[in-house]
N, C-alpha and C positions, 0 to 999 in steps of 0.2 A: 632381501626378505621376499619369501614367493608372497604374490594376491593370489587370494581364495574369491574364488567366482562362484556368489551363491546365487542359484535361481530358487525365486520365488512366485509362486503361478498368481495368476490373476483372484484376487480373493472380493467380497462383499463388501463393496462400497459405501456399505450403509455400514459397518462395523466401524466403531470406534477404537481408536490403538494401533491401528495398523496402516500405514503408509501402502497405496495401493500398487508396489512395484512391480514391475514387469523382471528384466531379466538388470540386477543391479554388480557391479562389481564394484569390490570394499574390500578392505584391509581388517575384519572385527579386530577393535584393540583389546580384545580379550573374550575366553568364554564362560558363557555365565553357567552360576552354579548347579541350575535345574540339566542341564546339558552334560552327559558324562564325556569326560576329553579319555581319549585315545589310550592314553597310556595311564586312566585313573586318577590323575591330578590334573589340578589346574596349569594350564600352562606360563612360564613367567618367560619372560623376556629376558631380566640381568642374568648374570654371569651365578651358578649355582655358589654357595655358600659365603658369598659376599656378605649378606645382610641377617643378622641373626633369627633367628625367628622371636615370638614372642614369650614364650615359656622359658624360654634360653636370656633373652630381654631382663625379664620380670625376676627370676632367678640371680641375674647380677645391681639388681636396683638398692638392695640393702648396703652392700658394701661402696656403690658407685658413691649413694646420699650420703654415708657415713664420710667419707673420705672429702666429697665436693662443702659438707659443711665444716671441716675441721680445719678447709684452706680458704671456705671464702667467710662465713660467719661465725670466727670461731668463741667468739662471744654471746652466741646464741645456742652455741653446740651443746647438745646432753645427747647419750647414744639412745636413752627413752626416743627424744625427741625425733634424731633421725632414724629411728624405727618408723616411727609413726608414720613419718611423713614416704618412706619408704612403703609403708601398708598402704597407704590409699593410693597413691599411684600407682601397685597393683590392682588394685581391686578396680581402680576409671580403665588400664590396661584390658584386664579378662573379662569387664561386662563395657563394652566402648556402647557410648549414646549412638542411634540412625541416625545420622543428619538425614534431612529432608533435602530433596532436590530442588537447583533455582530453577526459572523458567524464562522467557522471552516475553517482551511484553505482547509480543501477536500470539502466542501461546490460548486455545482455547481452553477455557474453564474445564475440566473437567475429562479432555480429550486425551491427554496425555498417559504416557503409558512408562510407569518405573519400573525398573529392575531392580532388587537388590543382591549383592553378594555377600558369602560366608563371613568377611571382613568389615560388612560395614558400607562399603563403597555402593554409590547406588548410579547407575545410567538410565537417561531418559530417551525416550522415542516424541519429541515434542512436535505436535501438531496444532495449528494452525486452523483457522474459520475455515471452513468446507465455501465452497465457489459452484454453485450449479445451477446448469441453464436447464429448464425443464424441456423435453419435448413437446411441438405443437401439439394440437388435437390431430386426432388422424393417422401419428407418427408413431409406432413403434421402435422403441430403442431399449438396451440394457438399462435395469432398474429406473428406467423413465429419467435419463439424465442423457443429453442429447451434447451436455460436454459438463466436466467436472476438473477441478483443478484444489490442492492446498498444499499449503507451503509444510513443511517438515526438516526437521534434523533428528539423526539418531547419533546420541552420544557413543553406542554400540562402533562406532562404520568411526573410518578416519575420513572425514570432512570439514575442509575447511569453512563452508558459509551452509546453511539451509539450501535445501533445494525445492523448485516446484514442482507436485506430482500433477498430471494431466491426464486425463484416460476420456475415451471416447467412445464405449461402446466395446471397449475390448483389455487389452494388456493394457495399461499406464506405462506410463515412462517420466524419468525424471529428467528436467531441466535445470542446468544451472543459467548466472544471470544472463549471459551472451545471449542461449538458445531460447531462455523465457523470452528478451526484449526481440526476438525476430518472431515467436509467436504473436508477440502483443501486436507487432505492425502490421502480421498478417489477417488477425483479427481487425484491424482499427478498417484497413483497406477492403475488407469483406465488408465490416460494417457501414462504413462511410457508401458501399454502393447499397446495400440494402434501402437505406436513406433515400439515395438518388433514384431505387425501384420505388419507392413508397410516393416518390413527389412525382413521378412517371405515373402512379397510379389516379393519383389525385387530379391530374392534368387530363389524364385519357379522352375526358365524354370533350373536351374542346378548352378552348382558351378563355382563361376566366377573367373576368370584365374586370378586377382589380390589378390585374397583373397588366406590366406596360408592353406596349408593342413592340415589336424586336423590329431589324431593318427585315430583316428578312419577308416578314408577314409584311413587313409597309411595302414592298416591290424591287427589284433590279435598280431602275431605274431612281428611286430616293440612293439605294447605296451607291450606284456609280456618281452621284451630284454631289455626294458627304464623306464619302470615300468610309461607310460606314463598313462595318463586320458585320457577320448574320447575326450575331448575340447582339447585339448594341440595344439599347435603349433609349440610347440620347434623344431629345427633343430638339432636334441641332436648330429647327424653323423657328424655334420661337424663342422671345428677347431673352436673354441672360442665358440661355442654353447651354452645355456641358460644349467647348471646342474639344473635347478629348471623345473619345468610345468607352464608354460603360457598359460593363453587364448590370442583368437585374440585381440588384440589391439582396442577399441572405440576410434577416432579422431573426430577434429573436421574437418569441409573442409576449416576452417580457418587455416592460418598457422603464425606459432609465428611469425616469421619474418615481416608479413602485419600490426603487433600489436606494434614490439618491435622496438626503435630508436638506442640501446646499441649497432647494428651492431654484424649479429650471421657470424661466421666462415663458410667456404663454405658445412662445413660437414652438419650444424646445419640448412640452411636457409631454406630446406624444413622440417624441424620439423613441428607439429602438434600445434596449442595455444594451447589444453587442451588435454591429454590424458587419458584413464585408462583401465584400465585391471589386469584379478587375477593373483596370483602365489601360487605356493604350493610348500615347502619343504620339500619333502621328502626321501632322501640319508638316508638310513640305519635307516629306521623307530624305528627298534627296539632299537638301541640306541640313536638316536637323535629326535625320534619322529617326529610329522607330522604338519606342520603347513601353516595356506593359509593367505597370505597376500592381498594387492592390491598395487599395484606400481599405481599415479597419479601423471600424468607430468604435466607441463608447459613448455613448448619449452625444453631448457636442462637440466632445473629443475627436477628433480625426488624425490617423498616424497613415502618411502614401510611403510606402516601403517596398521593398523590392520582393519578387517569388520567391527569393532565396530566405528572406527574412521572415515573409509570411510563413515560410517551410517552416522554419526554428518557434515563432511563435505558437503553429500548429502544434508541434510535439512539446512543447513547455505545456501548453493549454491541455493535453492529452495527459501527461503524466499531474498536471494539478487536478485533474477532478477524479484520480483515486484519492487524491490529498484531501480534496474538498469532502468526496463522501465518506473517508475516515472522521473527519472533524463534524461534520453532521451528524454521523450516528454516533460519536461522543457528546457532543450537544443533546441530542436525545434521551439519552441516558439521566446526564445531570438534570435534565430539566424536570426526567419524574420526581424532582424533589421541590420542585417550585409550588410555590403557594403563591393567593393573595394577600393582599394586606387589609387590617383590619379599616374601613374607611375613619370610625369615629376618631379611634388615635393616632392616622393619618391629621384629622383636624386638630385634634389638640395638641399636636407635635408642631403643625404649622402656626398655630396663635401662640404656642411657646416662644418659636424660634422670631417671628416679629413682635414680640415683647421683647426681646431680648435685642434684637434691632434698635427700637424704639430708645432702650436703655441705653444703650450706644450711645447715639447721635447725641442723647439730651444732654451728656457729660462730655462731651467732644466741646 
């Protein structure tokens, strides 16, 4: 079966119904009825006269019912009867109900775009939340979208999963899941330096009295006696000191205690929700050799895992907080239904309920 390569040019982002493709190749499983095909009908796929048409159908329905009740009900047979029932199953035949199309549950409200045909059959163009970063101040970009991405399928196209549209200022293109997840990483790794520009920036005017002193800024001289790193932090001079090299510590400005109900000790309630930072062991290289770990907390949790594992925990944590901010704006939602409670019959529910305590015990 040849594919039909249709292009379609860059349209208005802002238009609803329309998947912003660039140049897409697809198979349409069929053309719709607004569209005259080539030769004046619709085109079918089966083998011509295989399948009767519906007039041709409806035409043999009287004699088909007459005959299927005289062998299977023939105790309910009257040829009144299989008339009847022959008339209305033409009549739901020549006027068939629209079904209505299903949709996905990422499907936005109201974005989606039906087709129906001469027959009845209806295909969708289902799309998905629009995804867009605005352009900074300053910055000129197409319709002030500096990047845009949403998920779609068109029942029209033979595809197997949805795909994601992405446009930048120009043509879109579609992604399937392979090419999405090498976007996403290339986004995470753009992002994650912007982060490290942003703490570059914070840092700039000099070293801020909060933050601990690396070996480096302490001199040559502390590192060649500790056999320290430039990054270390360790406090190696004084009692109970880290025997390992540490970098500074990444927190969160959340703190476990704001998160946790288990009640942390007074030592513990300024802890961090989430921590991490590297370590490296290296005491007597030569015979125990050299190894860099990651220590990552959780309040007074501590897990020292290797870079490989932190790798895996990194992208688990990466793909959990699209998880987490789907369940959050679901949360959001159901909460405009929340109310308070009325305080009075809050009390009189509680004096109910220890009356009825009361009543208990005394017959116990």
């Amino acid at each position: 079966m040849n594919r039909t390569q249709i292009h379609i040019p860059a349209v208005d982002l802002g238009t609803a119904g329309h998947l912003p493709y660039a140049v897409q190749t697809a198979e349409p499983t069929r053309t719709r009825a607004e569209q005259p095909a080539t030769d004046g009908a619709r085109e079918h796929t089966e083998p011509e006269n295989t399948v009767p048409n519906r007039d041709t159908f409806i035409a043999a329905l009287p004699g088909a019912v007459d005959e299927a009740m005289q062998k299977a009900i023939p105790h309910l047979y009257t040829p009144e009867l299989a008339t009847q029932i022959a008339k209305n199953m033409a009549t739901e035949l020549s006027n068939p109900q629209p079904t209505e199309p299903s949709h996905y549950p990422w499907c936005e409200p109201g974005a989606c775009t039906s087709h129906r045909y001469e027959d009845g059959e209806v295909t969708t163009e289902h799309l998905g939340a629009k995804l867009v970063m605005p352009v900074p101040d300053g910055l000129d970009c197409y319709n002030n979208e500096l990047l845009y991405a949403q998920l779609g399928y068109d029942e029209n196209f033979v595809q197997s999963v949805p795909t994601a549209s992405i446009n930048s200022g120009g043509n879109g293109t579609l992604l399937d899941d392979d090419s999405l997840d090498k976007v996403i990483g290339d986004l995470t790794q753009f992002t994650d330096g912007l982060r490290a520009m942003r703490q570059q920036m914070t840092n700039a005017a000099g070293t801020n009295a909060e933050e601990p002193v690396t070996a480096a800024q302490r001199g040559q001289d502390w590192m060649n006696k500790w056999g320290c790193t430039p990054w270390c932090v360790a406090a190696h001079d004084q009692t109970g000191g880290l025997e390992c090299h540490a970098s500074a510590p990444n927190e969160t400005q959340l703190r476990a205690a704001d998160l946790d109900c288990t009640g942390y000790s007074e030592n513990g309630r300024t802890l961090p929700w989430l921590s991490a930072q590297v370590i490296v062991c290296n005491e007597k290289p030569q015979a125990y050799g050299r190894e860099t770990r990651v220590w990552m907390s959780y309040g007074v949790h501590v897990a020292e895992i290797s870079p490989a594992q932190a790798r895996e925990a990194l992208d688990q944590m990466r793909a959990f907080t699209a998880q987490l901010a789907a369940v959050v704006d679901m949360a959001d939602r159901v909460a405009a239904d929340d109310f308070p409670g009325d305080p009075e019959v809050a009390r009189l529910d509680k004096e109910a309920t220890d009356r009825r305590i009361k009543a208990v015990g005394a017959r116990a």
